[in-house]
C-alpha positions as CSV (number, residue, x, y, z in Angstrom):
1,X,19.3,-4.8,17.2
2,X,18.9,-2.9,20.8
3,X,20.2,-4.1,23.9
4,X,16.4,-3.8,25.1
5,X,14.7,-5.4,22.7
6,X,11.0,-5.8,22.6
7,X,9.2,-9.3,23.4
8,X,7.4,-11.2,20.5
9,X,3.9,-10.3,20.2
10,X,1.7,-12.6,19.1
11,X,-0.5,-12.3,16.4
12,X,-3.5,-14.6,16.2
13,X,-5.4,-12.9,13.5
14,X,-2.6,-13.6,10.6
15,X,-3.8,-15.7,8.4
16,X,-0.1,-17.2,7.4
17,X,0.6,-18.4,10.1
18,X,4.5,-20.3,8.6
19,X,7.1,-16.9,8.6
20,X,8.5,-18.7,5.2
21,X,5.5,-18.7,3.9
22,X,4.2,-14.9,4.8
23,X,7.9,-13.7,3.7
24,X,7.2,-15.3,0.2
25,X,3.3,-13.5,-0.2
26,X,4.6,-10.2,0.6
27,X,7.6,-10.3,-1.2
28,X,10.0,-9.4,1.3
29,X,13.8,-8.0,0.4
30,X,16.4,-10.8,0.7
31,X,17.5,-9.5,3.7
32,X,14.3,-10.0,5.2
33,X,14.0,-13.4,3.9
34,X,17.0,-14.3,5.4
35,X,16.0,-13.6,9.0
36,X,13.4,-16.7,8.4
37,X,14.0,-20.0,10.7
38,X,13.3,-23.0,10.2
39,X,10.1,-23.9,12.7
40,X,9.8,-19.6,12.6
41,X,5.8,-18.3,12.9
42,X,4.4,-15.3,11.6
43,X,5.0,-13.6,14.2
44,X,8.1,-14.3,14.9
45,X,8.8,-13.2,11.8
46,X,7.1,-9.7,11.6
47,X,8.9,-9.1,15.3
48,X,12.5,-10.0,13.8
49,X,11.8,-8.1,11.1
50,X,11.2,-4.8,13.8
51,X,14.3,-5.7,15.2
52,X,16.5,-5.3,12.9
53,X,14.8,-2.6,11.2
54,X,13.3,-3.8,8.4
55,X,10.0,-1.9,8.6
56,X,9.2,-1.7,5.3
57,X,9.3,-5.4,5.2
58,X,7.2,-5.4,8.2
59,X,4.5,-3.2,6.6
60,X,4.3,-5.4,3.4
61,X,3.9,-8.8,6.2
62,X,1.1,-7.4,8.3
63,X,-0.9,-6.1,5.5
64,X,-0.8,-9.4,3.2
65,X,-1.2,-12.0,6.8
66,X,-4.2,-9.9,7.7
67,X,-7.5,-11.2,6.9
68,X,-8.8,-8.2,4.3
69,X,-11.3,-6.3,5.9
70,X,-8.6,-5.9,9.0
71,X,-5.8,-4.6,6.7
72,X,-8.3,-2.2,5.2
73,X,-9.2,-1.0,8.7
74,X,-5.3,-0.9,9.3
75,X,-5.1,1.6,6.2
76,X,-8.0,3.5,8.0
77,X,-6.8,4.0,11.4
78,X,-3.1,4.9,9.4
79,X,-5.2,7.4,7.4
80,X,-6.8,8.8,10.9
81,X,-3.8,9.2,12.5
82,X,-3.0,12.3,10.1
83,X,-6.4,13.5,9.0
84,X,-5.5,16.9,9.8
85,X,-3.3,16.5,7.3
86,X,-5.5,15.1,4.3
87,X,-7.1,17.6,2.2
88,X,-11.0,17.2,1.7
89,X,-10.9,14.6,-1.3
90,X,-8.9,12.4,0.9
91,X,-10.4,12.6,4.0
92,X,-13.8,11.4,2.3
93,X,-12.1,8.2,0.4
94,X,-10.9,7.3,4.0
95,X,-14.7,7.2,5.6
96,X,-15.7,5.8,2.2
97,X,-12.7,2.4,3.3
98,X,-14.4,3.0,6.9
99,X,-17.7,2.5,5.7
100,X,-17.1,-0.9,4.1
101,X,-15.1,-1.6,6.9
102,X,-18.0,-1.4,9.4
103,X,-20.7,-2.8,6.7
104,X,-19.0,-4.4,3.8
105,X,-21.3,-4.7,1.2
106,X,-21.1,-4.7,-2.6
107,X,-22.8,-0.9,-2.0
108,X,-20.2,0.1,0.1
109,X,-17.5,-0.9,-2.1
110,X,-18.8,0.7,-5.3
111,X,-18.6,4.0,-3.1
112,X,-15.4,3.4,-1.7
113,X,-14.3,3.2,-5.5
114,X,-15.7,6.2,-6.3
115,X,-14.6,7.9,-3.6
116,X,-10.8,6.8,-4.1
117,X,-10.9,8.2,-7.9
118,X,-11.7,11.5,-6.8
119,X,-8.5,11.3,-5.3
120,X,-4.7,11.7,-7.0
121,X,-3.5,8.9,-5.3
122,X,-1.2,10.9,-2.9
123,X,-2.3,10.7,0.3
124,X,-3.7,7.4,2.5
125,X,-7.0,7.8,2.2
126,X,-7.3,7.2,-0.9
127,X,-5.4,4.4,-0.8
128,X,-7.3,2.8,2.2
129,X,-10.6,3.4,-0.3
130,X,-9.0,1.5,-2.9
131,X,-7.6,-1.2,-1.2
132,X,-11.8,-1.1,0.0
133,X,-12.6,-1.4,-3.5
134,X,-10.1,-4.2,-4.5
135,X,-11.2,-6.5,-1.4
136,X,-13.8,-9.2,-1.3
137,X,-17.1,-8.5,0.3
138,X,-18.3,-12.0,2.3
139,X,-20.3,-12.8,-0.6
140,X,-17.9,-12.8,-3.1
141,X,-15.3,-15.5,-4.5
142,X,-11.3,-14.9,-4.7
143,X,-11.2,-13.3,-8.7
144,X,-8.6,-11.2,-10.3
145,X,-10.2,-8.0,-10.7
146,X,-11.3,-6.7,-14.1
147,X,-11.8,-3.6,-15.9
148,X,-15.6,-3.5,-15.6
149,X,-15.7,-5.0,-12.1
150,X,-15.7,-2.9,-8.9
151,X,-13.0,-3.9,-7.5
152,X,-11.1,-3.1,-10.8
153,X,-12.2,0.1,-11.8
154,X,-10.2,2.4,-9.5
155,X,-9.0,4.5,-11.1
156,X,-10.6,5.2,-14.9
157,X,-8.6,5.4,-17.9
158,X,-7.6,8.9,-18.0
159,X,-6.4,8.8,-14.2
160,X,-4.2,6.2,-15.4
161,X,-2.2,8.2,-17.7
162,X,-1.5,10.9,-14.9
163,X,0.1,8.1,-12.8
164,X,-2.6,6.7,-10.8
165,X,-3.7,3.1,-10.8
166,X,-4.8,1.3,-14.1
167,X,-7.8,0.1,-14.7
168,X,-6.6,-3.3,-15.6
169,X,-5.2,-3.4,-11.8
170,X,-1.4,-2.4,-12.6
171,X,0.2,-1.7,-9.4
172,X,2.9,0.4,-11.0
173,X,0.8,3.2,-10.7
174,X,1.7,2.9,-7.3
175,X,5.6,3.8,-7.9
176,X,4.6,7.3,-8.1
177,X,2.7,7.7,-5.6
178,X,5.2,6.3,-2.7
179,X,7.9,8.9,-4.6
180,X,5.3,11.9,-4.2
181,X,5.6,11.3,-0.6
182,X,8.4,13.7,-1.0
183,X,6.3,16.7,-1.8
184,X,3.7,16.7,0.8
185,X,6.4,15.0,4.0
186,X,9.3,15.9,5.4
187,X,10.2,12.3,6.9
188,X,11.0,10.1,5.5
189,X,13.3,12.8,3.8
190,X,12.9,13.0,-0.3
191,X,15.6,10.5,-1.5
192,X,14.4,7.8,1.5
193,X,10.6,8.4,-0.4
194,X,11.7,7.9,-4.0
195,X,13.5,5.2,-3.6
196,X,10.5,3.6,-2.1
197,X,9.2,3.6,-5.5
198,X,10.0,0.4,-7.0
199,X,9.6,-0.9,-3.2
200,X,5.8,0.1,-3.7
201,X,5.7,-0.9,-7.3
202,X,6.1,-4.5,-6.8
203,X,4.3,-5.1,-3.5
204,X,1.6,-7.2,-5.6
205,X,4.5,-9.3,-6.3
206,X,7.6,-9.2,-8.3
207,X,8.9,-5.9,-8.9
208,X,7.9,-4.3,-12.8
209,X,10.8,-3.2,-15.0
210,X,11.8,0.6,-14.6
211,X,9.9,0.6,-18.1
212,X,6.6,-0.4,-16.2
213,X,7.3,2.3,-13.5
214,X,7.7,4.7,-15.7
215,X,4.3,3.5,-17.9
216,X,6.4,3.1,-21.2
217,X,6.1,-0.7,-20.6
218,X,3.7,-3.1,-21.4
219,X,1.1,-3.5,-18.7
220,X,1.4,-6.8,-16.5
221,X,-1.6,-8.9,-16.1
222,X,-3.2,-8.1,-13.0
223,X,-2.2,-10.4,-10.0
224,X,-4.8,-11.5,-7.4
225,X,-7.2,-9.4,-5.6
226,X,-6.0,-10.3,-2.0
227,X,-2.1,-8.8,-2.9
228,X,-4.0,-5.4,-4.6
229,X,-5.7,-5.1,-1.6
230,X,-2.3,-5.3,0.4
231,X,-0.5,-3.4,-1.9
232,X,-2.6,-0.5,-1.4
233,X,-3.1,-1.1,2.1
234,X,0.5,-1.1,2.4
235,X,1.1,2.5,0.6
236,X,-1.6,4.1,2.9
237,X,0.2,2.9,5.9
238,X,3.4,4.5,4.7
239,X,2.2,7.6,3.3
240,X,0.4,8.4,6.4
241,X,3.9,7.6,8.1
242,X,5.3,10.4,5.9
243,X,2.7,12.9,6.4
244,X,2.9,13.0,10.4
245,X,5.6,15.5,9.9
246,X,4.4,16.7,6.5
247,X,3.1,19.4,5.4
248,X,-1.3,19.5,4.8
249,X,-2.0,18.1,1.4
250,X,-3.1,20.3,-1.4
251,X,-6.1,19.8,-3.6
252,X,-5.7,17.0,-5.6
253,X,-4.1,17.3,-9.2
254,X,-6.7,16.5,-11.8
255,X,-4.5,15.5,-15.6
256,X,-5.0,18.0,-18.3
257,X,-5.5,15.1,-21.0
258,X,-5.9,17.2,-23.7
259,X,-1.7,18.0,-23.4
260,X,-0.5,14.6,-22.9
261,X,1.2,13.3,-25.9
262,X,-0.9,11.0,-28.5
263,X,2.7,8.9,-28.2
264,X,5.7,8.6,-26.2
265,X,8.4,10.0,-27.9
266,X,11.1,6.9,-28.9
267,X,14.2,9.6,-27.9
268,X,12.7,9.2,-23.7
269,X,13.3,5.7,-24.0
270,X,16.4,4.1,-22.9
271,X,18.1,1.7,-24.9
272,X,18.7,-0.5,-21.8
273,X,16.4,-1.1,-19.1
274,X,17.6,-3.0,-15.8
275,X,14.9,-5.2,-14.9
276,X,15.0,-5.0,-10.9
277,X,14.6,-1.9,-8.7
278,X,17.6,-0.5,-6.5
279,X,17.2,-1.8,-2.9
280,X,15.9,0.5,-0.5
281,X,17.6,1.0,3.1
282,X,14.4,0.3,5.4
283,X,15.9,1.2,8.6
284,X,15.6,4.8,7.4
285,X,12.2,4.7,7.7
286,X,12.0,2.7,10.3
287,X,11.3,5.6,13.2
288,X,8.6,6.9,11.7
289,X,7.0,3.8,10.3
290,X,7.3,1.8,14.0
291,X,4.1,3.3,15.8
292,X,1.8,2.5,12.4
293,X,3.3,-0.9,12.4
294,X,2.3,-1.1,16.3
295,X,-1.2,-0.4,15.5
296,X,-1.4,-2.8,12.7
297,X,-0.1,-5.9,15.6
298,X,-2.9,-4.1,17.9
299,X,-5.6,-5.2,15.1
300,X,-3.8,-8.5,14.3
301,X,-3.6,-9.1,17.9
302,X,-7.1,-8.2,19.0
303,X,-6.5,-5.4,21.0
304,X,-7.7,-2.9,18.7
305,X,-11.2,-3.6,17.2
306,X,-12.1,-2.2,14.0
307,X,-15.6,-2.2,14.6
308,X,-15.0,-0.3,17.7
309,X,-12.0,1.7,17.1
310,X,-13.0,3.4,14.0
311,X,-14.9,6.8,14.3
């Protein structure tokens, strides 16, 4: 913690407004759990978690107290801050999320979904899309998404088995995403990105086995839509973070389906699995990570309105 440490900011728009509570949705690290106080508020929480650099932490809290629509615009203005850096694909799933963002509609969404499978997952706007495509619109009730639903069908089948998202809403497709930070950024440096992997992987809730990550696991059933919507809210925010210093993204990489293997081969599969991810040392990422979790409080906070503040 600095010797000039920033004042708590409040944050009216959370929508958990109890710290315990908000650590528990997001699934913080135990050593973000442990900075919770008895009587501590939301805000209170996401600002002790800045101060002792637990940004990661912080990322996870904003996106999951946010009411939805203001995450996703959270995962837009992330994925503005670098568009010089998104290659075409992405750059049009980001003004897909803005466009439900400003009108969310059932119409909106479907095109936000499309737009985010056109994508290979690498990059923030396509994660901002999706998290588009996993939110509620106003007229719709809190459901798990499903394979034939909207909200579930980002990406299809075959992106699945190149890494991307399931359709069935596994968020372990997400693992290798937050590790192929380390081919398009320079900071976070490589090792701080891959072992944000599991981090990623289980910000829909608990964290899936390493046999999950890798997709030789059986497939999880599919949490609720508000913590998909989070999750992927939460990997454009720090993919964007890692691209500011990046290097432009390259077309996206379309699977060659016909090469993958009918069957995983028993021999790649260890004979033990641990069943919990490595910790991950936030504060490493906590430089480049601090102005995206600024803007985040300037939504939550009122300063910054989506409506307004979006292009």
């Amino acid at each position: 913690m600095g010797l000039f440490s920033r004042s708590v900011v409040q944050l009216p728009k959370l929508t958990t407004p109890a710290a315990a509570d908000l650590a528990a949705k997001s699934n913080a690290a135990p050593a973000s759990q442990a900075l919770v106080k008895p009587g501590m508020s939301s805000s209170e929480y996401i600002h002790a978690l800045e101060e002792n650099k637990q940004s990661v932490d912080a990322v996870k809290a904003l996106a999951h107290g946010m009411p939805e629509k203001d995450s996703v615009c959270w995962a837009c203005h992330s994925s503005q801050q670098v568009a010089d850096k998104l290659n075409p694909q992405e750059k049009a799933a980001a003004q897909a999320a803005q466009a439900w963002v400003k009108n969310p509609t059932e119409a909106n969404q479907a095109a936000a979904a499309a737009a985010a499978s056109k994508t290979d997952f690498k990059g923030p706007g396509g994660w901002a899309a999706q998290a588009a495509a996993w939110a509620k619109t106003p007229a719709q009730t809190p459901t798990a998404p499903t394979a034939g639903s909207v909200a579930g069908m980002a990406p299809a089948a075959a992106g699945s088995l190149a890494g991307k998202v399931p359709a069935a809403g596994n968020v372990a497709g997400m693992a290798s995403t937050a590790s192929s930070v380390a081919s398009v950024a320079s900071a976070p440096s490589a090792s701080n990105v891959a072992g944000l992997a599991p981090t990623v992987a289980g910000l829909a809730g608990k964290a899936p086995a390493a046999a999950n990550v890798a997709g030789l696991g059986t497939t999880p059933a599919a949490p609720a839509a508000p913590n998909l919507t989070a999750a992927a809210v939460t990997g454009a925010v720090m993919l964007a973070a890692g691209l500011v210093t990046g290097k432009p993204m390259s077309a996206p990489q379309k699977p060659n389906l016909e090469s993958l293997p009918s069957e995983v081969p028993k021999s790649n599969i260890p004979s033990t699995l641990p069943t919990e991810p490595p910790p991950v040392d936030q504060s490493k990422m906590a430089k480049s990570l601090q102005p995206f979790i600024d803007n985040g409080k300037k939504i939550s906070n009122g300063q910054l309105d989506c409506q307004k503040g979006l292009a």
